[in-house]
C-alpha positions as CSV (number, residue, x, y, z in Angstrom):
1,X,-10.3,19.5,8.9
2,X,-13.0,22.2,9.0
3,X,-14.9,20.0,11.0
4,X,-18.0,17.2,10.9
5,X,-21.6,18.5,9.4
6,X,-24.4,17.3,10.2
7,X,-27.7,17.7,8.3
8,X,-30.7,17.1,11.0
9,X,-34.1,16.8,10.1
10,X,-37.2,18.1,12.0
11,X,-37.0,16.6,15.4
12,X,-33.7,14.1,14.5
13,X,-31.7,13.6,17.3
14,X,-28.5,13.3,17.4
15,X,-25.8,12.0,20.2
16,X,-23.2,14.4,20.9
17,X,-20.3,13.6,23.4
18,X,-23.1,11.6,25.5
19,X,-25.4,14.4,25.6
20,X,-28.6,14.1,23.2
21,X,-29.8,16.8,21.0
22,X,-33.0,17.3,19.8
23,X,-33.8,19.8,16.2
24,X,-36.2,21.9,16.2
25,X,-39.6,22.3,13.3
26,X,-37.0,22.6,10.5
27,X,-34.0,20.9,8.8
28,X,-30.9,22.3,9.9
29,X,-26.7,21.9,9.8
30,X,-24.9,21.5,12.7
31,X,-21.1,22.2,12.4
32,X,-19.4,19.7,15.2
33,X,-15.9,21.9,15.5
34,X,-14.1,20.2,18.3
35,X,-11.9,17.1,17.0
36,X,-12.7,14.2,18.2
37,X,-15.9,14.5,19.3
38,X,-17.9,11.5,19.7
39,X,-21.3,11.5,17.7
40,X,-24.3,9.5,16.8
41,X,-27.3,9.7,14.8
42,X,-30.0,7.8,16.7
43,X,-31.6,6.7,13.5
44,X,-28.8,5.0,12.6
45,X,-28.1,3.5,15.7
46,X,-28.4,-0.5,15.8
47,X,-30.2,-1.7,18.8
48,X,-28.6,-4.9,20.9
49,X,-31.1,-7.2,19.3
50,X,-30.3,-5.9,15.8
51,X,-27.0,-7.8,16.3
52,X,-26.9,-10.7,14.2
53,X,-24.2,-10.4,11.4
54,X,-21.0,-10.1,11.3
55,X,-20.7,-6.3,9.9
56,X,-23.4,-5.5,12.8
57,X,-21.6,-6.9,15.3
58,X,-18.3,-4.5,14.3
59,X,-20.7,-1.6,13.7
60,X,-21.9,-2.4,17.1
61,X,-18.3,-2.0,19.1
62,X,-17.6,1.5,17.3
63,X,-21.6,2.7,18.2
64,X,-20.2,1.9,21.8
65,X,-17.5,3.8,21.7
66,X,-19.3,6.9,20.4
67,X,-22.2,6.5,22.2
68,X,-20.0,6.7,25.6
69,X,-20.6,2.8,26.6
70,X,-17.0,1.5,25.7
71,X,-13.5,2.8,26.2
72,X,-11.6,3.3,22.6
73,X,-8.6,1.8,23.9
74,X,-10.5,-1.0,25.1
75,X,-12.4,-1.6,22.2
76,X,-9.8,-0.8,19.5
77,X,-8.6,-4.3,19.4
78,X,-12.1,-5.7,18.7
79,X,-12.6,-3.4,16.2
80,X,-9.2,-4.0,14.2
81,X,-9.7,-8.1,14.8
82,X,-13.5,-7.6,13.6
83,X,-12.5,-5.6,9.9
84,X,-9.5,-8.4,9.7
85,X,-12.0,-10.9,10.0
86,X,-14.2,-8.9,7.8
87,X,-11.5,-8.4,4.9
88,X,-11.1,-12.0,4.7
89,X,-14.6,-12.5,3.6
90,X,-15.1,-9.3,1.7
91,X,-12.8,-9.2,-0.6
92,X,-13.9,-6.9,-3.7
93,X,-12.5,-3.6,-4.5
94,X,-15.3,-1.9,-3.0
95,X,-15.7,-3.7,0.2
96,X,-12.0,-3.8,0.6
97,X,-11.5,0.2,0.1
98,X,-14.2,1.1,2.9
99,X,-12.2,-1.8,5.1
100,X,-9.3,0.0,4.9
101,X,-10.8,3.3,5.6
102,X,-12.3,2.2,8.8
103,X,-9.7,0.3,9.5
104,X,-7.6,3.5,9.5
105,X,-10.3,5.6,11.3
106,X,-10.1,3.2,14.4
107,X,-6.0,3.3,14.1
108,X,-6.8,7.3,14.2
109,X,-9.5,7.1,16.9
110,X,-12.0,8.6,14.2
111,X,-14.7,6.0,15.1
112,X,-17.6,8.3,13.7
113,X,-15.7,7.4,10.4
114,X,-15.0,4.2,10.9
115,X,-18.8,3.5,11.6
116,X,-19.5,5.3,8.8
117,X,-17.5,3.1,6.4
118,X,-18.3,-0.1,7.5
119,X,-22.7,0.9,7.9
120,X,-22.0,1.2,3.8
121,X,-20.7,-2.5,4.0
122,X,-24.2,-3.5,5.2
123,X,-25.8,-3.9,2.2
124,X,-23.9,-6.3,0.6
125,X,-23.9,-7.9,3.3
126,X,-27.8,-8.5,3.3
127,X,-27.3,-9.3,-0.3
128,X,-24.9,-11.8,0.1
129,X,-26.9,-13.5,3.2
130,X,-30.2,-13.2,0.6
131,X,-28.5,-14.9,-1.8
132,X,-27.2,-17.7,0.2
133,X,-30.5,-18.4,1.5
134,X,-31.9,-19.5,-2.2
């Protein structure tokens, strides 16, 4: 792997191995070349109280573990137990492939990945919550 780019905006931070970084004026790229680094856009980050679904809550463990707050070995467990649980409701092609891809991230302690994956599930989640409310 040639490593993880990231594409920061002016003034984006970013969490990088529990340090936070800060851009400058302008957009820039950021090539993160050490494996398994553990990294976090803060916009993307889910706050405690933002915790109320199920895909949240699984988002929520693997944002621990990158953000420094949970062990992976600890949390890998959760994780796998949360995208079984996950798989059983969410069972189209598309939510099913991105299931498998985290689920395979966590197994490979790739948890930027994994998060990544299952943040796509979110919106069909919201749809599917919408459309149980009418």
């Amino acid at each position: 792997m040639t490593g993880l780019v990231l594409k920061l905006g002016p003034h984006e931070r970013v969490l990088i191995n529990g340090a936070v970084v800060e851009n400058g004026d302008r957009r820039s790229r950021l090539a993160i070349m050490t494996p398994n680094a553990n990294i976090l856009r803060l916009r993307d980050a889910i706050h405690p109280e933002q915790v109320n679904t199920p895909v949240r809550r699984v988002c929520y463990i693997a944002q621990m573990v990158l953000s420094g707050n949970a062990e992976a070995s600890d949390a890998r467990m959760q994780l796998l137990r949360g995208i079984e649980q996950l798989s059983q409701v969410l069972t189209d092609h598309d939510s099913r492939t991105q299931l498998t891809i985290a689920s395979t991230a966590v197994l490979e302690d790739q948890h930027y990945q994994a998060l990544k994956a299952l943040r796509s599930l979110l919106p069909r989640e919201e749809r599917l919550f919408a459309a149980a409310r009418v």
